[in-house]
PASE-204622 format. One record per residue: residue number from 1; residue in one letter; x, y, z of N, C-alpha, C in turn. Coordinates in steps of 0.1 Angstrom, whole numbers. Atoms other than C-alpha are relative to their C-alpha. Example, Ala and Ser with C-alpha at 12.3 -4.5 7.8 and 13.67 -1.06 7.14 Angstrom:
REM PASE-204622
REC doba mardren   n.x   n.y   n.z  ca.x  ca.y  ca.z   c.x   c.y   c.z
REC    1       a     9   -12     0   123   -45    78     9    12     0
REC    2       s    -9   -11     0   137   -11    71    -8    11     8
//
This chain:
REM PASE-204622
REC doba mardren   n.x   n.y   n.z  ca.x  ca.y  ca.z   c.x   c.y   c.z
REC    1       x     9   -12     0     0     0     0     9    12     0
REC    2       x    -8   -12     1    13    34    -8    -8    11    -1
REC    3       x    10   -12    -5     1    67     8    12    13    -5
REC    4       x    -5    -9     5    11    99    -4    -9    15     9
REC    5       x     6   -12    -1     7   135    10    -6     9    -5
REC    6       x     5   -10     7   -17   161     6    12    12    -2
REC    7       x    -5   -12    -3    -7   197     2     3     7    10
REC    8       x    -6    -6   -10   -10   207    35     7   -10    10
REC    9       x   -14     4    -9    14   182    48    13    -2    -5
REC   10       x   -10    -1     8    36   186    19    12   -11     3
REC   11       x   -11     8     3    72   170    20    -2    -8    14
REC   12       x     0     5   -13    66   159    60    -2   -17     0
REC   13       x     5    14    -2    66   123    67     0    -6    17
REC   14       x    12     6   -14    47   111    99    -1   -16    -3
REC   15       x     3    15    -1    51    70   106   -12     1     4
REC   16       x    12     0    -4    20    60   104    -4   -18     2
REC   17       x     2    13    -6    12    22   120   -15    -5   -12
REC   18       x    15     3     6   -14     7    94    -2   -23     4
REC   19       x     4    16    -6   -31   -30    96     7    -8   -16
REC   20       x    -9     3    11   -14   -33    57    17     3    -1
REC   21       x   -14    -4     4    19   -35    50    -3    16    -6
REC   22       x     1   -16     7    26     4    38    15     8    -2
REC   23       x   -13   -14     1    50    33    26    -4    14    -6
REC   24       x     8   -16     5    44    71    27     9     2   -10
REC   25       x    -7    -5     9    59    92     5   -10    17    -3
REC   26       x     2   -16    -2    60   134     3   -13    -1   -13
REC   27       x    10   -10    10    32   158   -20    11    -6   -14
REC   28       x    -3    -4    14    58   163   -48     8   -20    -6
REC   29       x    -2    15     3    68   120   -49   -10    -6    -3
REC   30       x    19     2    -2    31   112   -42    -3     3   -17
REC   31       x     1    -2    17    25   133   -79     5    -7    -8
REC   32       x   -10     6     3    55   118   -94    -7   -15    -3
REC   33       x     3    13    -1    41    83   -87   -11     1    -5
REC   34       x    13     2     6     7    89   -97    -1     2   -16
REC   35       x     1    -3    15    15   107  -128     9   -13    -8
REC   36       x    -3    13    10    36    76  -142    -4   -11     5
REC   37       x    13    10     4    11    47  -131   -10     3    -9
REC   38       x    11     0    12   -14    63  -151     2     0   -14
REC   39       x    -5    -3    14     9    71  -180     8    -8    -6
REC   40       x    -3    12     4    24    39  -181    -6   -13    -2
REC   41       x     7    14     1    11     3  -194     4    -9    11
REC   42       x    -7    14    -7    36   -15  -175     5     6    15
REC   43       x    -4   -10    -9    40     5  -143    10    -9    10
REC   44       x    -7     9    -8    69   -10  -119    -2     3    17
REC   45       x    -4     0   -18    68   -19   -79    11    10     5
REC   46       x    -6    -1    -7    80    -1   -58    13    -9    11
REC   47       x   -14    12    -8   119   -13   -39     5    12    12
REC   48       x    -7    -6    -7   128    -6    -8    16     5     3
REC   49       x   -10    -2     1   159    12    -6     8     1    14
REC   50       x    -8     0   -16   172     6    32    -4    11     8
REC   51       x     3   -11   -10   168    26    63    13    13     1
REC   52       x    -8   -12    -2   185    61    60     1    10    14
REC   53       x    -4    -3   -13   204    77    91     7    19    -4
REC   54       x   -11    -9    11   219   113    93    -8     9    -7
REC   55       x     8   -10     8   189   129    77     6    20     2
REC   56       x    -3   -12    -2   201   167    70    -9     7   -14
REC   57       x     1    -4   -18   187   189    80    -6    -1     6
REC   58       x     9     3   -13   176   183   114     6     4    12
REC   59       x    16     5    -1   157   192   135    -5     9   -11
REC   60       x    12    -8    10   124   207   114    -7     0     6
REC   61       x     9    -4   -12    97   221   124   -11    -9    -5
REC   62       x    16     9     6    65   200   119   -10    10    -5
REC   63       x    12    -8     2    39   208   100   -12     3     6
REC   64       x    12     2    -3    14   201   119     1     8    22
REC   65       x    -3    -6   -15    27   221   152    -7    17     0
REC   66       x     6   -11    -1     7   251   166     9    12    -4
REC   67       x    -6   -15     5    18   287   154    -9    11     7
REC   68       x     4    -9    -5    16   318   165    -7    14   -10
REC   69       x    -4    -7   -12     9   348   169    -9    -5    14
REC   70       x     6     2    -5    -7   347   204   -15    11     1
REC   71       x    14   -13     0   -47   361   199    -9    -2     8
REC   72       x     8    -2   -16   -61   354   234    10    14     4
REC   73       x    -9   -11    -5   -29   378   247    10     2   -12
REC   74       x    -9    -4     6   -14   394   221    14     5     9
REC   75       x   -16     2    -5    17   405   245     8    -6     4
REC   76       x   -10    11    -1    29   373   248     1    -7   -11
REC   77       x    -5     4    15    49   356   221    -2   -17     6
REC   78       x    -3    15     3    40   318   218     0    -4   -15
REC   79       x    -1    12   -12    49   291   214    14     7    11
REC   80       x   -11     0    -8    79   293   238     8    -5    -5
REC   81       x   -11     7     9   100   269   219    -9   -13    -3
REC   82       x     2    16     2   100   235   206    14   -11     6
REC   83       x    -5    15    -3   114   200   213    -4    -8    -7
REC   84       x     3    11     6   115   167   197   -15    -9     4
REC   85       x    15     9    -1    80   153   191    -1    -8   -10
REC   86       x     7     9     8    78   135   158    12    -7    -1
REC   87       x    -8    13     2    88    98   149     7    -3    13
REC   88       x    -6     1   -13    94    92   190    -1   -17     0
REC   89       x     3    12    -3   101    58   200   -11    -3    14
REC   90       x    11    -2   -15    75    59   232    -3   -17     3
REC   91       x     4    15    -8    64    29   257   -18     2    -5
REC   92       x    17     2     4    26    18   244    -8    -9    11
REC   93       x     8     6    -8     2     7   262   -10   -15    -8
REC   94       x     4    15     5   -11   -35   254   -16     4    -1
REC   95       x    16     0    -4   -46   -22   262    -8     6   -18
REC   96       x     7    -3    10   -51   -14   223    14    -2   -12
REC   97       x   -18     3    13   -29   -22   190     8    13    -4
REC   98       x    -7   -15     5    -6     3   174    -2     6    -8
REC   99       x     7    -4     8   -27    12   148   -10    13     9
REC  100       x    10    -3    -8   -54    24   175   -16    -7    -8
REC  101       x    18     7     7   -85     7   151    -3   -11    11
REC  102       x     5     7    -3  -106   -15   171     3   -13    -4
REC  103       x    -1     8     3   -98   -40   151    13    -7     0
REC  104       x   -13     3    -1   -62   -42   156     1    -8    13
REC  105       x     0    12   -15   -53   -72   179    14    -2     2
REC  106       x   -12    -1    -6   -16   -69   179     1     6    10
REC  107       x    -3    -5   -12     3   -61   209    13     3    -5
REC  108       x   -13    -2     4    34   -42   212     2     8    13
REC  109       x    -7   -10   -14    55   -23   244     4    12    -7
REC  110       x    -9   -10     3    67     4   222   -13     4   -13
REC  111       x     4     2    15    55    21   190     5    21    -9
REC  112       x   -11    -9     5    70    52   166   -15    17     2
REC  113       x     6    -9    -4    47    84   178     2    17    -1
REC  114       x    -4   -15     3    43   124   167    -9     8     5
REC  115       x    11    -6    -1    26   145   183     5    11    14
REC  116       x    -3   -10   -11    30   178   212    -2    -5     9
REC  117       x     0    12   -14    22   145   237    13    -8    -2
REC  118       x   -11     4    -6    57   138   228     9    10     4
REC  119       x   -13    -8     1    77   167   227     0     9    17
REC  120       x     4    -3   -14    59   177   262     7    -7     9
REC  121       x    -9    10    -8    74   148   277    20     1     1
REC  122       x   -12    -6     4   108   159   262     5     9    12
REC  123       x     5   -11    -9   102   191   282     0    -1    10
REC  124       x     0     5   -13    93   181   312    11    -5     9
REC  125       x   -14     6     0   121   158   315    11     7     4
REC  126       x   -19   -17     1   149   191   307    -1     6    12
REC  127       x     1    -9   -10   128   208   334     4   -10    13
REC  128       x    -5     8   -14   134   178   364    15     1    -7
REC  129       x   -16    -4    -2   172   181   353     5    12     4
REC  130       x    -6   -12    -2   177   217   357    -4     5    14
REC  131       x     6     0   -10   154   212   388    12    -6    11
REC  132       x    -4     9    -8   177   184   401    17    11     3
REC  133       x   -12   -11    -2   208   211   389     2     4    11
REC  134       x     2   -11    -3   196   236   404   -13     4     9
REC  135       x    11     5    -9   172   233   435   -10     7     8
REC  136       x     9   -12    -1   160   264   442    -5     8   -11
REC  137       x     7    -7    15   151   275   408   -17    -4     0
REC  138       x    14     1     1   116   282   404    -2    -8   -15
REC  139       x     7     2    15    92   269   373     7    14   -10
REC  140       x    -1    -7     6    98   303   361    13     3    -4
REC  141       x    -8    -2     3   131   307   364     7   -15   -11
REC  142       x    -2     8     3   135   272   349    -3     1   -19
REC  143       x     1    -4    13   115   282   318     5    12    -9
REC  144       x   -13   -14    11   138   313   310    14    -8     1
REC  145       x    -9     5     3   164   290   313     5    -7   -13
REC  146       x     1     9    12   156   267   283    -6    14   -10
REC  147       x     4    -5    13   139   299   261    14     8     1
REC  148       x    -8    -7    13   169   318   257    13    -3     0
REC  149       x    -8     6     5   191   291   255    -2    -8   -14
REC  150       x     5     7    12   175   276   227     5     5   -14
REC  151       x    -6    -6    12   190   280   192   -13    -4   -12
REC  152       x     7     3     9   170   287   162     8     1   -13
REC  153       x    -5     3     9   196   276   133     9   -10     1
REC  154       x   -11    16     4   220   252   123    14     5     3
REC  155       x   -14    -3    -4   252   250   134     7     7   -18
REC  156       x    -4    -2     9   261   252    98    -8    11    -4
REC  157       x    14   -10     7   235   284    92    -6    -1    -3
REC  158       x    15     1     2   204   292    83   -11    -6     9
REC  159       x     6     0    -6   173   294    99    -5   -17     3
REC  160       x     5    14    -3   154   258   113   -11     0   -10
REC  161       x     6     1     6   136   247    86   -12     0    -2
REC  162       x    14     3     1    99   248    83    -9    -6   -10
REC  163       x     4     4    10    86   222    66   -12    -2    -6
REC  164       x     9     0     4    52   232    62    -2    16   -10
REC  165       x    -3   -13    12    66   263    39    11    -6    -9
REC  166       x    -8    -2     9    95   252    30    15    10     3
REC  167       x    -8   -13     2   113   282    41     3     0    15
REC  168       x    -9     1   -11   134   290    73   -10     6    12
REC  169       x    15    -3   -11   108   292   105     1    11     5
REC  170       x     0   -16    -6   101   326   123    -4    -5    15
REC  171       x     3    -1   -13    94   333   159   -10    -4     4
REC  172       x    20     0    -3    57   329   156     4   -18    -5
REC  173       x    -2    12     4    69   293   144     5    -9     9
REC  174       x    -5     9    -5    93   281   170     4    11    11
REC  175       x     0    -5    -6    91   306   194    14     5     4
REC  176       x   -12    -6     2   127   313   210    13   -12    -8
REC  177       x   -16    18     8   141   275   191    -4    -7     4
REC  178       x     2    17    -4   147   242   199     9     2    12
REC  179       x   -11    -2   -13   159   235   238    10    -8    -4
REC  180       x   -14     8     0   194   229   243     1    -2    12
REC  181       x    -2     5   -13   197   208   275    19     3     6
REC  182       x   -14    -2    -8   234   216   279     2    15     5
REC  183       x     1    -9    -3   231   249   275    -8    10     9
REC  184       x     4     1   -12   203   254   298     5     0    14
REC  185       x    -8     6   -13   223   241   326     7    10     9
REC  186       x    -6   -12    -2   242   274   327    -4    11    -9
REC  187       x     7   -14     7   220   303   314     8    14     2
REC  188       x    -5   -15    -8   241   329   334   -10     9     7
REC  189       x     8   -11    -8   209   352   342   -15   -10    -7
REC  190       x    15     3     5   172   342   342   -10    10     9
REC  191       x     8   -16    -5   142   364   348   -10   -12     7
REC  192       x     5     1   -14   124   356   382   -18     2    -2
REC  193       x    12    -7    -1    86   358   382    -7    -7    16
REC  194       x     7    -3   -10    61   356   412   -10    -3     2
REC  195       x    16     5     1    25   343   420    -6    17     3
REC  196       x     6   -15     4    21   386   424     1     1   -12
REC  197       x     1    -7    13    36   393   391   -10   -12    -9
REC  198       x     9    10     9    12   364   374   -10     9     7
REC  199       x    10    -7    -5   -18   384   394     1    14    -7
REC  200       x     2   -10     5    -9   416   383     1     2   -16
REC  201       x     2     4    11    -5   404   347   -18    -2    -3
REC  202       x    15     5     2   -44   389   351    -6    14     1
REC  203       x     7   -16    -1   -51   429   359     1     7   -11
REC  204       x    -3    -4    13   -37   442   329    -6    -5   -10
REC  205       x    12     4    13   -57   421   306   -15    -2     7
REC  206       x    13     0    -8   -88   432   330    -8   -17     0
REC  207       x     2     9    -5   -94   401   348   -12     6    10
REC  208       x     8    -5    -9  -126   405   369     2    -2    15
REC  209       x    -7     7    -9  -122   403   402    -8   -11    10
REC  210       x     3    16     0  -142   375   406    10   -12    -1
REC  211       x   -14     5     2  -117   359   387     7    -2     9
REC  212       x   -10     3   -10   -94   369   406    -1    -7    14
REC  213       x     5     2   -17  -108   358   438    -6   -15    -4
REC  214       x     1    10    -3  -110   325   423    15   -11     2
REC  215       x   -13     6     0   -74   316   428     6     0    15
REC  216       x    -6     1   -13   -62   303   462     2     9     7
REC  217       x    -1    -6    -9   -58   321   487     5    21    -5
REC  218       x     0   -13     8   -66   361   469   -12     2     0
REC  219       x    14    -4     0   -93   381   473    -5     8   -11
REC  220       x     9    -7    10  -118   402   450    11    10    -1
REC  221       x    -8   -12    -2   -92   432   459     9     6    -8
REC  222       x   -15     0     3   -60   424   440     0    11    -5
REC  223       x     1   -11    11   -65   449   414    -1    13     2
REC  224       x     5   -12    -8   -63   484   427     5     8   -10
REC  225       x     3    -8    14   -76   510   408     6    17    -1
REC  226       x   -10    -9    -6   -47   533   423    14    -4    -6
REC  227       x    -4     2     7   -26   514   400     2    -2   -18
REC  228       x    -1     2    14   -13   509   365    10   -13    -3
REC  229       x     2     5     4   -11   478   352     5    -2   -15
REC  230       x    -1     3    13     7   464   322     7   -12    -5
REC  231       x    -6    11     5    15   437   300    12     0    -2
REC  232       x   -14     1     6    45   449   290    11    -2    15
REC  233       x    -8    -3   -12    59   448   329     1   -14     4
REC  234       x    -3    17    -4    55   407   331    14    -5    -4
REC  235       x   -14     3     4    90   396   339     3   -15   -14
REC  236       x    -5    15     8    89   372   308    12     1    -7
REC  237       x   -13     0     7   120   359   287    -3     1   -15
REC  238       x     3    -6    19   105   373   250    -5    14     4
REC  239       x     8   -21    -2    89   406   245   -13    -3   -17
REC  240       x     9    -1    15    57   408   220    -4    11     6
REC  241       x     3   -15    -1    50   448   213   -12    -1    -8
REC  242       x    13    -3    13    14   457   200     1    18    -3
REC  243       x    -3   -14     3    18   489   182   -16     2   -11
REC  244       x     9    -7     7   -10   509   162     8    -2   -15
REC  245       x    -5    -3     8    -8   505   128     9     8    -9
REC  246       x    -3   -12     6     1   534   118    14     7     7
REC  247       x   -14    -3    -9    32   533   141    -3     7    12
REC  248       x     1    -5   -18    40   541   180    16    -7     6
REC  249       x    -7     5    -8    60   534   204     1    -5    14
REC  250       x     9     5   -12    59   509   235    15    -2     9
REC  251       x   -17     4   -12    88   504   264    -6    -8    10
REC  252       x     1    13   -11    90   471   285     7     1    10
REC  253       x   -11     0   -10   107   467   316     2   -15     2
REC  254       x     4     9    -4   121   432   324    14     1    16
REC  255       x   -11    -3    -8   147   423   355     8   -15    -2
REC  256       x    -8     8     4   175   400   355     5    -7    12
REC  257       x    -9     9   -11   189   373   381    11    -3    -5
REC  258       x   -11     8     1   223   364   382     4   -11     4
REC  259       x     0    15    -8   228   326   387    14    -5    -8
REC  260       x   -10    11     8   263   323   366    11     7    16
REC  261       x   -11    -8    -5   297   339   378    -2    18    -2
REC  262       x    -2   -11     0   306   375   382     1     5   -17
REC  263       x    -3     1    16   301   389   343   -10    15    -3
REC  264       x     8    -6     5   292   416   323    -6    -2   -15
REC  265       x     8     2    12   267   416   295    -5    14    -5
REC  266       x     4   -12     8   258   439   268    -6    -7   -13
REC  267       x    15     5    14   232   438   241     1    12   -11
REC  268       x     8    -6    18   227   449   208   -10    -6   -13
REC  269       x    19     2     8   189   449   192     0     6   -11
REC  270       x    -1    -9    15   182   453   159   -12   -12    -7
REC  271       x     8     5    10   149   443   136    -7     9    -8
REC  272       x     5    -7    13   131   451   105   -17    -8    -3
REC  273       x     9     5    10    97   446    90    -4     5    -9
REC  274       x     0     2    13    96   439    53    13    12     2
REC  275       x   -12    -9     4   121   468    43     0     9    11
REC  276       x     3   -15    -9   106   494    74    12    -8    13
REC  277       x    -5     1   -11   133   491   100    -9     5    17
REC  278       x     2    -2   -10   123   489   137    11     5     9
REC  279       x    -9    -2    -4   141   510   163    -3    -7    12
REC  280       x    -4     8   -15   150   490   194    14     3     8
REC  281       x   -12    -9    -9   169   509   220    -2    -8    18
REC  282       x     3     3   -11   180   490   253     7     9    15
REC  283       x    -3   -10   -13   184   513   289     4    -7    16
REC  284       x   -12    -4     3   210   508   303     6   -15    -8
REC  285       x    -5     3     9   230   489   272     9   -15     9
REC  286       x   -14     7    -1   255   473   295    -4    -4    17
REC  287       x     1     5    -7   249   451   325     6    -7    12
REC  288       x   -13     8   -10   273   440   356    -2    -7    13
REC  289       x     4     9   -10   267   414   378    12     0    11
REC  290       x   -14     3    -8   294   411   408    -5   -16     9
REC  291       x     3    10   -11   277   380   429   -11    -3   -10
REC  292       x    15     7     0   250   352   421    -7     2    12
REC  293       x    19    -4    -4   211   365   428     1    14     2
REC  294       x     2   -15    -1   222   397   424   -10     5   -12
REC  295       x    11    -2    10   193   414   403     1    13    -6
REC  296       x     3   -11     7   192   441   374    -8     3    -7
REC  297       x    12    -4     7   165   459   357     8    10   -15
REC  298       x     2    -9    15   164   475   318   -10    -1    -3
REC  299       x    11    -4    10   140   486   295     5    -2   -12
REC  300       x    -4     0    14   138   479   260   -14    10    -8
REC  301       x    15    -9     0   116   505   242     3     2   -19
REC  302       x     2     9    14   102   497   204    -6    14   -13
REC  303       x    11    -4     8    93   521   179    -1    -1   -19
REC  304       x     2     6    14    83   516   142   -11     6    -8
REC  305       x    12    -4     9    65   537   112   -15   -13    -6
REC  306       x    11    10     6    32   526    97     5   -11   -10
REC  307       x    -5     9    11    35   496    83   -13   -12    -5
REC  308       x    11    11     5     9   475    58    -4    -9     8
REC  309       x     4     8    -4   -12   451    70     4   -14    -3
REC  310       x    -4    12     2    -2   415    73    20     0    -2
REC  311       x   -15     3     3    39   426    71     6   -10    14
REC  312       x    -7     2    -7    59   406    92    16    -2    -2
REC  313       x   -11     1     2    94   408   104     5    -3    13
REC  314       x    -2     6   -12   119   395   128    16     7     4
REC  315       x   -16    -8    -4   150   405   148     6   -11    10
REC  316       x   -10     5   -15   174   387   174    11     4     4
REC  317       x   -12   -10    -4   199   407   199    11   -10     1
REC  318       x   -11     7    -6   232   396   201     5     2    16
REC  319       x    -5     0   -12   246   394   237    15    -4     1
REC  320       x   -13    -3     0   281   405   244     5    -3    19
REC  321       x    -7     6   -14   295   383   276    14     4     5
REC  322       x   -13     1     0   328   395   293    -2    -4    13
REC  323       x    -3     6   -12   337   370   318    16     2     7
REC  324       x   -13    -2    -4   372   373   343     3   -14    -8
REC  325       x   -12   -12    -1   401   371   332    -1    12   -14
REC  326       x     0   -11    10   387   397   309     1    -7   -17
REC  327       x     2     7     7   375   371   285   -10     3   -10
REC  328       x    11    -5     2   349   387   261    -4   -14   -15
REC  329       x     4    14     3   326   355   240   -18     7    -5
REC  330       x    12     0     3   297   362   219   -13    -9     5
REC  331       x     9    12    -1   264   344   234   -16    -1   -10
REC  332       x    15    -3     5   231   340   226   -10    12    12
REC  333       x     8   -16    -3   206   370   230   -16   -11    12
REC  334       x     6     8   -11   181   365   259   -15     9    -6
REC  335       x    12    -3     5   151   383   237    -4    -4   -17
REC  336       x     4     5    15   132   374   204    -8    11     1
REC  337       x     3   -11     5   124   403   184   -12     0   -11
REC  338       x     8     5    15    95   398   156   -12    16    -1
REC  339       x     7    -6     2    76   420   141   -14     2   -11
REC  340       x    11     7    11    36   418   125   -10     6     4
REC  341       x     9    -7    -2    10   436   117   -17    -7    -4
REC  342       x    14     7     1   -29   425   114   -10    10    -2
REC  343       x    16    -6    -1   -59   446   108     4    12     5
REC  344       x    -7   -12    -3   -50   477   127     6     0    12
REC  345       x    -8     1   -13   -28   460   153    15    -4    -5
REC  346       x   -12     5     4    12   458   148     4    -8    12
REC  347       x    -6     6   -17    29   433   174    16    -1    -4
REC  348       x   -12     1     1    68   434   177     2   -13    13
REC  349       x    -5    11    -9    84   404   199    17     0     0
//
């Protein structure tokens, strides 16, 4: 039996467990095959040509994985990242075949599985090591540890591929990357959040205070109306800016933990959408930690002419590390920059 892709799963191949012997094969192979069975008298079988290892390049993003932007809260940039989810080897459960049809009466302990119920478990997993690391680290500080350690290219360049374009994935695709569990391990700084700063976040996107006062131990009150409130003040590890179409300008504040050695850090921000440059200016530029849990605050503040509906564009800061003995080491940037407009809302990340 031989299955062939639609369009919208294009080149992607997903093991699929059938009750027939079977072999997928991409959109543009799929064509290929169909158009010479029909155009041939004598059409020939298909031969298996052995199991290939090594596949480049990898990883890719699946087609079939959620995307962004986010349009419950637009000032938050999901996804967060990715992890390995498709073609998993996973433990199966006897209580049903590996097919899942009713009719399937094999049994098996294992079986080849794709789906964000594997890559979650991936995840999970990264987070009890950096837990077991690192033992006072919060959830929060745990998840800025893996987003902006996460790389979104190839060692050899270019973006992670997106194989439901074709074309090299954006922010709104893979959020800050793929985790890197080594690099994780030693983030240098991660941003700290709070069961207040999650409350005063639920204020900013007028949360009732009902709502509110349905969350453990919090009353109707939180929210005081002697305050100001904003999205952009949630210590997260991305930044999504909603700007007016027509152009504006928005300033974040985030704060910083120091969990490496004694180090300074310096940043330089820079994106564009379509040809219109974005200015991204960060206060103060340059950063110096002397002790771990020592804490520093900046602002990054966004502005950008009118720009058409539907443009998007993207940016990522470089981060300028000098550690003793006066050792200075390009790292990775601890913000994802994107920029996109919709109807008469722009959002920067």
């Amino acid at each position: 039996m031989g299955l062939a892709n639609t369009e919208a799963n294009g080149e992607e191949l997903i093991p699929d467990v059938h009750i027939l012997p079977g072999a997928g094969v991409g959109e543009k192979a799929g064509n290929a095959m169909r158009t010479y069975a029909t155009s041939n008298p004598n059409p020939t079988a298909l031969v298996f040509a052995g199991t290939k290892v090594r596949i480049q390049p990898s990883p890719v993003v699946a087609a079939f994985l959620s995307r962004g932007p986010n349009t419950v809260t637009p000032g938050i940039l999901k996804p967060d990242l990715i992890a390995p989810g498709v073609k998993i080897l996973a433990a199966w459960s006897g209580s049903v075949g590996p097919s899942g049809i009713a009719d399937d009466n094999r049994l098996t302990s294992f079986n080849i599985i794709s789906s964000t119920s594997m890559s979650c478990p991936h995840v999970s997993g990264l987070a009890a090591l950096l837990r077991s690391a690192h033992q006072d680290w919060s959830p929060a500080a745990i998840c800025s540890a893996l987003m902006p350690m996460a790389y979104a290219a190839y060692p050899s360049g270019g973006g992670l591929l997106d194989v439901a374009t074709s074309r090299p994935a954006t922010p709104l695709d893979v959020g800050a990357g793929h985790v890197h569990p080594s690099k994780a391990l030693d983030p240098g700084l991660v941003y700290v959040l709070t069961a207040a700063d999650y409350l005063d976040f639920l204020c900013a996107i007028n949360y009732e205070p009902s709502q509110i006062a349905a969350l453990p131990k919090h009353s109707t009150d939180w929210c005081n109306d002697n305050r100001t409130y904003s999205v952009a003040s949630l210590n997260y590890p991305s930044f999504s800016v909603t700007l007016p179409a027509a152009g504006g300008k928005e300033k974040h504040t985030r704060t910083l933990t120091n969990v490496g050695q004694p180090s300074t850090y310096k940043v330089m921000a820079s994106a564009t959408a379509g040809s219109t440059p974005v200015t991204v200016s960060v206060e103060p530029s340059t950063l110096t930690f002397s002790k771990a849990g020592e804490k520093k605050s900046y602002t990054v503040s966004f502005a950008a002419a009118g720009l058409p509906s539907g443009t998007n564009g993207f940016g990522r800061p470089a981060r300028l590390v000098q550690r003793p003995p006066r050792c200075r080491q390009p790292d990775r940037g601890d913000v994802d920059l994107t920029v996109r407009t919709s109807g008469r809302q722009g959002i920067a990340n």
